[in-house]
VOBA-1610 file (N, C-alpha, C; in pm, whole numbers, padded with zeros to 5 digits, always signed):
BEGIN
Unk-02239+00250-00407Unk-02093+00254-00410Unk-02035+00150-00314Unk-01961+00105-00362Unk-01911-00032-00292Unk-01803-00012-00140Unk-01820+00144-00131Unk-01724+00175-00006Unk-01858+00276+00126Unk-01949+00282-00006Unk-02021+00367+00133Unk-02026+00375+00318Unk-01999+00496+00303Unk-01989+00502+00461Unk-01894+00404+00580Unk-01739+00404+00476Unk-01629+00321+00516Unk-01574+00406+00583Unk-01426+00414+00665Unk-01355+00477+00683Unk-01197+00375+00668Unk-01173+00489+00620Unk-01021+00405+00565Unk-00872+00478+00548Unk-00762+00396+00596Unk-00666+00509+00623Unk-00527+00466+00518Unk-00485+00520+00487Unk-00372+00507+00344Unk-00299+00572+00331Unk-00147+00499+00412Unk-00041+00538+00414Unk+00039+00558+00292Unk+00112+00636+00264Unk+00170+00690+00142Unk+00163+00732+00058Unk-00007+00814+00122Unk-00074+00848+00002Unk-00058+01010-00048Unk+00042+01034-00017Unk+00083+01179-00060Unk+00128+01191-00243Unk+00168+01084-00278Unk+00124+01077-00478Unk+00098+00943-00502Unk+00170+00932-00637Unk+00135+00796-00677Unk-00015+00685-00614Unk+00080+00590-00614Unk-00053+00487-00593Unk-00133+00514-00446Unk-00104+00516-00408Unk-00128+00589-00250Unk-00285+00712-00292Unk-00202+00835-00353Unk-00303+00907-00361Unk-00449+00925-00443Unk-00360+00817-00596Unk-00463+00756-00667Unk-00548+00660-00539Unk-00553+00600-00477Unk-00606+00480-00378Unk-00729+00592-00308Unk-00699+00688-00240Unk-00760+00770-00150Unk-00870+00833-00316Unk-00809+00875-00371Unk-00912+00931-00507Unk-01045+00855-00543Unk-00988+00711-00568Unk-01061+00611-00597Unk-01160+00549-00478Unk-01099+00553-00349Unk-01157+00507-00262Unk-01307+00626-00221Unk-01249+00718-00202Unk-01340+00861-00184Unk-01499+00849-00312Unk-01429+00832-00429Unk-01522+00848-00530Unk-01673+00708-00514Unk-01603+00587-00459Unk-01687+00440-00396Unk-01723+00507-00281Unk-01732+00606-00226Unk-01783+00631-00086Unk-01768+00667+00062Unk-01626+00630+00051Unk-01512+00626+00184Unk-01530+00775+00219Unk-01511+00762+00343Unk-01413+00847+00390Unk-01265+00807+00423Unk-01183+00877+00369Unk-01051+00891+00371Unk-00950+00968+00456Unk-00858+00910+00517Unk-00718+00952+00608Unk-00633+00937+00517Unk-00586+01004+00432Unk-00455+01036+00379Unk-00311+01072+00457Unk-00228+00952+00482Unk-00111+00955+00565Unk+00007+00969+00499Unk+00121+01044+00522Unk+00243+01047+00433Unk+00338+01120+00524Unk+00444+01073+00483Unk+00547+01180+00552Unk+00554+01284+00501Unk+00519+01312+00397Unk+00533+01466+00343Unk+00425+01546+00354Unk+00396+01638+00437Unk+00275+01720+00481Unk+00217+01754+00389Unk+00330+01855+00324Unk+00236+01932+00174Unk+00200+01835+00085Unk+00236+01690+00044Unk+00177+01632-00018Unk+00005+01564-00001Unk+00010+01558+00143Unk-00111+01472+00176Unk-00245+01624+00222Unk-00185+01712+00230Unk-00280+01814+00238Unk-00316+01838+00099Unk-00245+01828-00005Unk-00291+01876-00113Unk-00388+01787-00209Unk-00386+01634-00129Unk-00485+01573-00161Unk-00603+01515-00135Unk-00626+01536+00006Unk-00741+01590+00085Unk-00807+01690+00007Unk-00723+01837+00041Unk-00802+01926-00079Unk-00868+01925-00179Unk-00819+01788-00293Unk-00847+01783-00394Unk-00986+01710-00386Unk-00968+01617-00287Unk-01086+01511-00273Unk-01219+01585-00227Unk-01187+01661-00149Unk-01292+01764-00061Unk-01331+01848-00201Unk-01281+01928-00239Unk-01331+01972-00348Unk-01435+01946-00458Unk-01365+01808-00423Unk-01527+01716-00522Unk-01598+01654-00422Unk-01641+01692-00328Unk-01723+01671-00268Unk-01742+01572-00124Unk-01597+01486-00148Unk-01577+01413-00057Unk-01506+01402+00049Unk-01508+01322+00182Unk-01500+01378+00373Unk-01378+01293+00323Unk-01235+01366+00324Unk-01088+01343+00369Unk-01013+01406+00486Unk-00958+01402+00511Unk-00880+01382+00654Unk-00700+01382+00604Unk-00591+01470+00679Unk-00446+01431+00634Unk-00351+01449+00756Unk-00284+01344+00765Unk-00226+01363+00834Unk-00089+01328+00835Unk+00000+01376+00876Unk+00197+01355+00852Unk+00213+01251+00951Unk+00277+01122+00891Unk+00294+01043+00932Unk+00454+00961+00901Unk+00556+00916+00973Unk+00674+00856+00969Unk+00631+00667+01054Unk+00582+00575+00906Unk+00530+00469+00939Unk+00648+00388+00994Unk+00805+00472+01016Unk+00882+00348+01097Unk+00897+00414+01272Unk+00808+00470+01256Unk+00761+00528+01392Unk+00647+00455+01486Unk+00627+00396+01550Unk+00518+00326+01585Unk+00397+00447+01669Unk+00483+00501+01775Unk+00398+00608+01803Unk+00283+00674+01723Unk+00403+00714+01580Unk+00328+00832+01452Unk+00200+00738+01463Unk+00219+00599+01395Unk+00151+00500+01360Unk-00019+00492+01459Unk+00050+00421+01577Unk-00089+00452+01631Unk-00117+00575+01652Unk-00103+00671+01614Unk-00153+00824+01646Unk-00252+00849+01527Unk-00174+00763+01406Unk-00277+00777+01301Unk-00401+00744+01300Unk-00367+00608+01377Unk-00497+00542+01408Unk-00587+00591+01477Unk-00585+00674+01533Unk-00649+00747+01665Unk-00702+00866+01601Unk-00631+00916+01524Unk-00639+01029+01474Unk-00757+01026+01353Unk-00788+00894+01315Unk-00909+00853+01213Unk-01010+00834+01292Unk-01004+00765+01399Unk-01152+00715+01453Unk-01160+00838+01531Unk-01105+00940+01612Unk-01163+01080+01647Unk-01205+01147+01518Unk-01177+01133+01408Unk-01214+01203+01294Unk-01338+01137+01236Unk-01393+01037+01233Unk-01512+00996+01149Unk-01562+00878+01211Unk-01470+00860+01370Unk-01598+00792+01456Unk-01581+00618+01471Unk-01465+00583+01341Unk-01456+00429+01375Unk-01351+00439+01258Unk-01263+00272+01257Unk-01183+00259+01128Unk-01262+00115+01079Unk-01290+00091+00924Unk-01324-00033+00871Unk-01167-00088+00800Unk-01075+00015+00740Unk-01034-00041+00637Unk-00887+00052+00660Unk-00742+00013+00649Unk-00613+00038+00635Unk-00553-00022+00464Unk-00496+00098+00431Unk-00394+00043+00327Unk-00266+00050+00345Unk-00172-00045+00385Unk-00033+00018+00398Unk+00053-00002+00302Unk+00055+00125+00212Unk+00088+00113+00090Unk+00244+00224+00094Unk+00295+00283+00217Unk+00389+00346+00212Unk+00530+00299+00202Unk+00617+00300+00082Unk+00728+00205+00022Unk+00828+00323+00011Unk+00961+00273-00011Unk+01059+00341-00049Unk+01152+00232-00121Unk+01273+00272-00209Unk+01347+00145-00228Unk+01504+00221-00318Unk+01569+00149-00281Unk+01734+00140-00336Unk+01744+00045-00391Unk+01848+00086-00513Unk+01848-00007-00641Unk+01966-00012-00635Unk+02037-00147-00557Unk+02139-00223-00533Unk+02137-00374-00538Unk+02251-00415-00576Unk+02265-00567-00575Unk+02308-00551-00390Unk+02323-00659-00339Unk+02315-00693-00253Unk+02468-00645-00091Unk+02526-00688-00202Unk+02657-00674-00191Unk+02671-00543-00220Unk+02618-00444-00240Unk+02634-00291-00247Unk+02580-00215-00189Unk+02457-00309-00125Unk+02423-00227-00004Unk+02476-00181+00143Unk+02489-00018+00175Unk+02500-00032+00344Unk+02391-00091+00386Unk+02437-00123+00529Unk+02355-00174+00651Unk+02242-00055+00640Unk+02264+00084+00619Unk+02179+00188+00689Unk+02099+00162+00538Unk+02126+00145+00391Unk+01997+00129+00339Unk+01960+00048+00332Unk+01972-00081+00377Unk+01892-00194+00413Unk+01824-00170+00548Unk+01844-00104+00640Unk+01749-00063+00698Unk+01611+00041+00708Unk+01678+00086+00586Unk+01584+00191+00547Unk+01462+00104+00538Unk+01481+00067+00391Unk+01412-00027+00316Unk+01332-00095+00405Unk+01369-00239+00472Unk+01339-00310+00569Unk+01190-00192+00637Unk+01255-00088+00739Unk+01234-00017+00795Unk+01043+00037+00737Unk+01103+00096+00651Unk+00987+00168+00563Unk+00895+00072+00508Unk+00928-00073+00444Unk+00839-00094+00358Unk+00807-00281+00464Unk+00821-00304+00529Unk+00842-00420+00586Unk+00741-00411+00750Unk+00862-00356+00852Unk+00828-00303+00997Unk+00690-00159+00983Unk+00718-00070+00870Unk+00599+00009+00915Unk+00487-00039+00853Unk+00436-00152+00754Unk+00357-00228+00741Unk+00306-00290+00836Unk+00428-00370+00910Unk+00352-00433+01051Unk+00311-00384+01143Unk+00341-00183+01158Unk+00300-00120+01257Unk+00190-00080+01237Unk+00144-00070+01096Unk-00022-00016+01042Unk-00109-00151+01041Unk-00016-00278+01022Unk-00142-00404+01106Unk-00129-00406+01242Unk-00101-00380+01330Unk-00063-00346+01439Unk-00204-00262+01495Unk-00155-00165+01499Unk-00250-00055+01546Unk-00399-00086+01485Unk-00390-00112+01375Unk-00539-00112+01338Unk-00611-00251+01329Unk-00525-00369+01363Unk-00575-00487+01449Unk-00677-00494+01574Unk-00537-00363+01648Unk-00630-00273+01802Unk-00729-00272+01789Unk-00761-00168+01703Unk-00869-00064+01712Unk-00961-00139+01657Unk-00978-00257+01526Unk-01078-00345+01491Unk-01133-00457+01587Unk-01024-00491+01677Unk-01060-00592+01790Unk-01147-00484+01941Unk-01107-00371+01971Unk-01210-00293+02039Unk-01349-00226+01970Unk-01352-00240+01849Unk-01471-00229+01800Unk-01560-00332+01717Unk-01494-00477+01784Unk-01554-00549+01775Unk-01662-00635+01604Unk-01623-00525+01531Unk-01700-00553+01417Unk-01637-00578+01257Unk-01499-00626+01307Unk-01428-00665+01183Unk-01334-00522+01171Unk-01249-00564+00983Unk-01228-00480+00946Unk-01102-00531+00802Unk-01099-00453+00719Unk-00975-00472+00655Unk-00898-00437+00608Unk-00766-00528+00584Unk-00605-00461+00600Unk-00610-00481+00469Unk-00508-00402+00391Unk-00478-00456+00243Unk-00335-00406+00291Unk-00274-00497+00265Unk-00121-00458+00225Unk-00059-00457+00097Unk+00020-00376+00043Unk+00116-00372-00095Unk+00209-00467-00089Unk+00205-00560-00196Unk+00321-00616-00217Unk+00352-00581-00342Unk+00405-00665-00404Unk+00502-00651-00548Unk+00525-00784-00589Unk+00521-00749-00716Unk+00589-00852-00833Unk+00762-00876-00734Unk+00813-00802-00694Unk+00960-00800-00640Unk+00894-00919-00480Unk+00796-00910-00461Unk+00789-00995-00322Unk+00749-01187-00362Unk+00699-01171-00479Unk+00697-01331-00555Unk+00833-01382-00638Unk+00882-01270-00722Unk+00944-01340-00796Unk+01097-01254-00803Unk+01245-01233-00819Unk+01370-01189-00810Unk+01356-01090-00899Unk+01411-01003-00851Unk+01422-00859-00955Unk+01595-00837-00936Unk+01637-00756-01073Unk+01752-00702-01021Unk+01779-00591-00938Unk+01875-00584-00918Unk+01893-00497-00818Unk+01849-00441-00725Unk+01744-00556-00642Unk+01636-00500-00569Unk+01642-00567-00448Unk+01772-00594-00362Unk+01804-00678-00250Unk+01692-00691-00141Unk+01697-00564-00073Unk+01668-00534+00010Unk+01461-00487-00017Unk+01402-00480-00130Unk+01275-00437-00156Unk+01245-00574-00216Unk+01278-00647-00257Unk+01268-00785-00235Unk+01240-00892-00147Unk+01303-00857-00024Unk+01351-00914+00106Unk+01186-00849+00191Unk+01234-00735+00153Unk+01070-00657+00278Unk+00918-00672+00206Unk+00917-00698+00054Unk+00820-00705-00017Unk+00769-00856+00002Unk+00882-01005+00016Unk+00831-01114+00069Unk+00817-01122+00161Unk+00855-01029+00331Unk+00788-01035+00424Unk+00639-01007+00441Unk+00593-00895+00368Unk+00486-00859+00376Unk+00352-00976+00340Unk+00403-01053+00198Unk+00338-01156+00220Unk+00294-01260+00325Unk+00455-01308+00369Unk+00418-01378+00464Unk+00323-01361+00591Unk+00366-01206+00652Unk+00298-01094+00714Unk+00145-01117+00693Unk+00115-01059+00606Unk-00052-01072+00504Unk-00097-01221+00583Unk-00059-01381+00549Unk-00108-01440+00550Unk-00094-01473+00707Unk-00010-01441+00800Unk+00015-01495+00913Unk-00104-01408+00997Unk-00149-01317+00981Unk-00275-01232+01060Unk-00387-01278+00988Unk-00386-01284+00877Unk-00527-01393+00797Unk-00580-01480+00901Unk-00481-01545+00953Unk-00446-01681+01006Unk-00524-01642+01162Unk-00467-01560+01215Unk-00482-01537+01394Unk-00618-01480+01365Unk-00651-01394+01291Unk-00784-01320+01325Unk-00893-01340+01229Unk-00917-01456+01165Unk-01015-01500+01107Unk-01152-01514+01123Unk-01125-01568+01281Unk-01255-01572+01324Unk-01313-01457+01382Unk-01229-01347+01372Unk-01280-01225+01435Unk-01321-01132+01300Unk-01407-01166+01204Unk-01404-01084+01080Unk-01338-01002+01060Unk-01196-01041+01113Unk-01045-00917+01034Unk-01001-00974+00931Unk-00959-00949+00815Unk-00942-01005+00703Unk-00804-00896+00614Unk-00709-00936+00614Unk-00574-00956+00577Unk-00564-00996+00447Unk-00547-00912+00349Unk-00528-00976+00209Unk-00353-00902+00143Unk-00331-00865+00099Unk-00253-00802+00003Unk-00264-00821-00166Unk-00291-00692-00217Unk-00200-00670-00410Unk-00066-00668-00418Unk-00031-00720-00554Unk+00094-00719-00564Unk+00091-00683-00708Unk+00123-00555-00694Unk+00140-00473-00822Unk+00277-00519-00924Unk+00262-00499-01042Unk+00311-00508-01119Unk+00385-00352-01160Unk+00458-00308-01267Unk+00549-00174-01252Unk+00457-00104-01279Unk+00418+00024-01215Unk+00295+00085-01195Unk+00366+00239-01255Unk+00307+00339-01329Unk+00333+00438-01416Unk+00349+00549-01333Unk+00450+00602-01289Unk+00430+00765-01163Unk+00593+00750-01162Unk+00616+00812-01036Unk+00729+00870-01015Unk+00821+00749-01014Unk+00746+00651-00830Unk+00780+00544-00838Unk+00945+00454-00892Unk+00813+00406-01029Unk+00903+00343-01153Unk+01010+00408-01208Unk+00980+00567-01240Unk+01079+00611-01301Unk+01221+00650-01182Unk+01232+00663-01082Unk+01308+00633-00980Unk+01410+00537-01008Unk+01328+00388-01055Unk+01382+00295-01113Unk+01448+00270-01252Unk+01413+00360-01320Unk+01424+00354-01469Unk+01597+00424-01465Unk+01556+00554-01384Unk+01689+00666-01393Unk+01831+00600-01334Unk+01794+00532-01263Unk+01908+00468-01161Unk+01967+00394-01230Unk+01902+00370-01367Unk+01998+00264-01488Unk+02075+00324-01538Unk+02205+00208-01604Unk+02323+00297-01669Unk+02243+00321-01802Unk+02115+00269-01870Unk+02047+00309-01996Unk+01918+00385-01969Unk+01936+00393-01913Unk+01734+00480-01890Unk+01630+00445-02015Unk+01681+00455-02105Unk+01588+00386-02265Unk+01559+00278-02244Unk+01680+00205-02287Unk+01701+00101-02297Unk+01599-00018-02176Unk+01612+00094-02070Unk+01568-00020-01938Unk+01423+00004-01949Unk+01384+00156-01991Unk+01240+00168-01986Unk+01149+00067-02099Unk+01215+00042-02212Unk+01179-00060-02321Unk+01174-00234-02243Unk+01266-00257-02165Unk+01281-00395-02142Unk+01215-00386-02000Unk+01174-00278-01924Unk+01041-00299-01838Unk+00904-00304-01874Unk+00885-00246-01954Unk+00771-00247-02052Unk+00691-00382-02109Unk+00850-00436-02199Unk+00845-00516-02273Unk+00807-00661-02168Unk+00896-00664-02070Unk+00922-00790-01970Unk+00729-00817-01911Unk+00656-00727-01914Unk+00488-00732-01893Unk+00471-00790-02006Unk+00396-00891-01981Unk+00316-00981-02142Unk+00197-00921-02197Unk+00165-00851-02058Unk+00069-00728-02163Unk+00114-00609-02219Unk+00262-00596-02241Unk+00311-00495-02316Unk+00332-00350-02266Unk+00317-00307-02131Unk+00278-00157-02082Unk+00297-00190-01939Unk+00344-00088-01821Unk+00292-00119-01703Unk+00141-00037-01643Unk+00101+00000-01553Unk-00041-00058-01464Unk-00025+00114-01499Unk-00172+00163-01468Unk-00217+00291-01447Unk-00280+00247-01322Unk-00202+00328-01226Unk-00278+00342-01085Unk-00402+00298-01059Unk-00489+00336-01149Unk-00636+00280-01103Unk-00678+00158-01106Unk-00580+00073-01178Unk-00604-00044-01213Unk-00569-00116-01070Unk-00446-00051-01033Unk-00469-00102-00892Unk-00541-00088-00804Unk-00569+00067-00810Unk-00688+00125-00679Unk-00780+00024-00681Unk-00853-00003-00836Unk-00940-00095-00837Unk-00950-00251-00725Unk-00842-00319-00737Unk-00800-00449-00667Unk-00825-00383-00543Unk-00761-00311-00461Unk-00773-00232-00322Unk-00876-00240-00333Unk-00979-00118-00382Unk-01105-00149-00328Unk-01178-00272-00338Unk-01179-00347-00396Unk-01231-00494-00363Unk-01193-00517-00237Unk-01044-00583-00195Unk-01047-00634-00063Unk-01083-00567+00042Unk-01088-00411+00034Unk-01181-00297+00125Unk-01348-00358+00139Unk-01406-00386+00004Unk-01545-00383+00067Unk-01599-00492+00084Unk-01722-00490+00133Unk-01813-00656+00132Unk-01813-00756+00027Unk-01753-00709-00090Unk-01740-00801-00198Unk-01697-00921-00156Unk-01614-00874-00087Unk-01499-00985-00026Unk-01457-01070+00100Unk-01584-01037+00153Unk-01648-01088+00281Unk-01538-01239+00330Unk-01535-01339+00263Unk-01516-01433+00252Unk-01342-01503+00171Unk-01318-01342+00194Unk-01108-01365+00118Unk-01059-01340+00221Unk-00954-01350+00281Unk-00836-01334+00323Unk-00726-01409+00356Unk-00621-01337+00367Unk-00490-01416+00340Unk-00423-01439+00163Unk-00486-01376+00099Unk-00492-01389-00070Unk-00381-01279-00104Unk-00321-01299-00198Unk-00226-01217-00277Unk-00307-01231-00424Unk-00337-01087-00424Unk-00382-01103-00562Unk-00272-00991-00674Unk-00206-01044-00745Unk-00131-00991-00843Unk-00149-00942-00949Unk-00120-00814-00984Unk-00218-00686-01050Unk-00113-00633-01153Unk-00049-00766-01239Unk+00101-00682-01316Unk+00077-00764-01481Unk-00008-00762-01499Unk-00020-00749-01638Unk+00071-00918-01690Unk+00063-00997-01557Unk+00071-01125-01687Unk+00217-01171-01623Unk+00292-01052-01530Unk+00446-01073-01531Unk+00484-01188-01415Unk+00420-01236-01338Unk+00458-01350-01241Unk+00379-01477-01277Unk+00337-01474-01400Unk+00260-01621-01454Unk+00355-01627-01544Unk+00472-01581-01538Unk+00572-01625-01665Unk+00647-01720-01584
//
C-alpha cells in the first residue's frame, strides 16, 4: 500500500472531500488525524475507519486559530509517534460578486481557506524540520485558484494564494526533503457544490451549465481526488514539489 505506516493529518475532514481523503488514505495504509470544526462530524469518521480495521485519530479543530492548529499537530505525533504527511483541505466559501461582499465575509473566506492553510504549513513545517526526515504538505486548490469563476470574489482570491503559498515553501524547504505540492480540484459531487448550485437564482439550470462547462461532461467523485492526494502523500513522488496538479475533468485546459 502506497501509504504504509504514514501518519497524516486532514483538515476538513468531517465530510466531503476531506473525509473521503482520510477513507482513502486509511485503506493505502495511513494512519489518520481527522480534523474539523465540527466534532460530531470527525468522530463519526474515525469510527467508521476504525471499524474497518484502520488506526484513526479526531480531533475539533478551528484552522483560523493558530493555537487549535499547532495543537493538532501535537496532538498527531503524541498519537502515532511522528507526522509524514498534512492535507489542508479545510474550505468554506460565499457566492458573491465582489462588490457584494462584507469585509466580515471576505474575511471569513480569506480566513478559513487562505491563513488556516498557512497555519497547517506552518506547524507541520515545525514538526518535519525537528524530525528531521522530510515530509508532505498537499494543499487544496481549485479550478477557482487558476482560472475566474463567477461569483466567487473572495474563494478566488484565497484559492490563488494557496498556490502561490504551495510553491513559495517548495522553494525554502527543498533541500530539506519537505515537499509542497497542491490539487486543484475541479466541481467535486457532495454538499460542497450543491451549496453552490442552491445559491443560484436557477438551481437547474446552473446545475446543467456546471456539469456541462467540464469537457468531460460530469463533475469529480471524491475519490478521484483522494486518488491525486495520495500520490503527492507517498514515495511515488519523491522527486515533485511545488506542482499544481489539476483534477477537473478537462475544465482549465479550456
Amino acid at each position: 500500500m502506497d501509504l504504509e505506516g504514514k501518519v497524516v493529518v486532514i483538515t476538513g475532514a468531517g465530510r466531503g472531500l476531506g473525509a473521503t481523503t482520510a477513507e482513502v488514505c486509511s485503506r493505502e495504509g495511513a494512519k489518520v488525524v481527522i480534523a474539523d470544526i465540527m466534532e460530531d462530524w470527525v468522530t463519526g469518521v474515525a469510527d467508521a475507519i476504525s471499524a474497518k480495521g484502520g488506526e484513526a485519530a479526531s480531533i475539533k479543530v478551528d484552522v483560523t486559530d493558530p493555537a487549535q492548529v499547532e495543537r493538532m499537530i501535537k496532538f498527531a505525533v503524541d498519537r502515532f509517534g511522528k507526522l509524514d504527511g498534512i492535507v489542508n483541505n479545510a474550505a468554506t466559501i460565499v457566492v458573491k460578486k465582489a462588490g457584494e461582499l462584507t469585509p466580515e465575509e471576505w474575511k471569513k473566506v480569506i480566513d478559513v481557506n487562505l491563513t488556516g492553510v498557512f497555519y497547517g504549513c506552518k506547524y507541520a513545517l515545525n514538526q518535519f524540520e525537528r524530525q528531521g526526515t522530510g515530509g508532505s504538505i498537499v494543499n487544496i486548490g481549485s479550478i477557482s485558484g487558476v482560472v475566474g469563476m463567477p461569483e466567487q470574489a473572495s474563494y478566488c482570491a484565497a484559492k490563488g494564494g494557496v498556490l502561490q503559498l504551495t510553491k513559495q515553501i517548495a522553494i525554502d524547504y527543498a533541500l530539506k526533503a519537505i515537499r509542497c505540492n497542491s490539487v486543484g480540484p475541479g466541481s467535486i459531487e457532495g454538499e460542497f457544490v450543491r451549496v453552490y448550485i442552491d445559491n443560484q437564482t436557477d438551481p437547474v439550470l446552473a446545475e446543467k451549465r456546471l456539469f456541462g462547462s467540464h469537457p468531460m461532461g460530469r463533475i469529480a467523485d471524491p475519490v478521484e481526488i483522494a486518488n491525486a492526494i495520495v500520490y503527492f502523500l507517498s514515495d511515488k513522488s519523491t522527486f515533485t514539489t511545488g506542482a499544481n496538479l489539476q483534477v477537473d475533468g478537462g475544465y482549465s485546459a479550456q
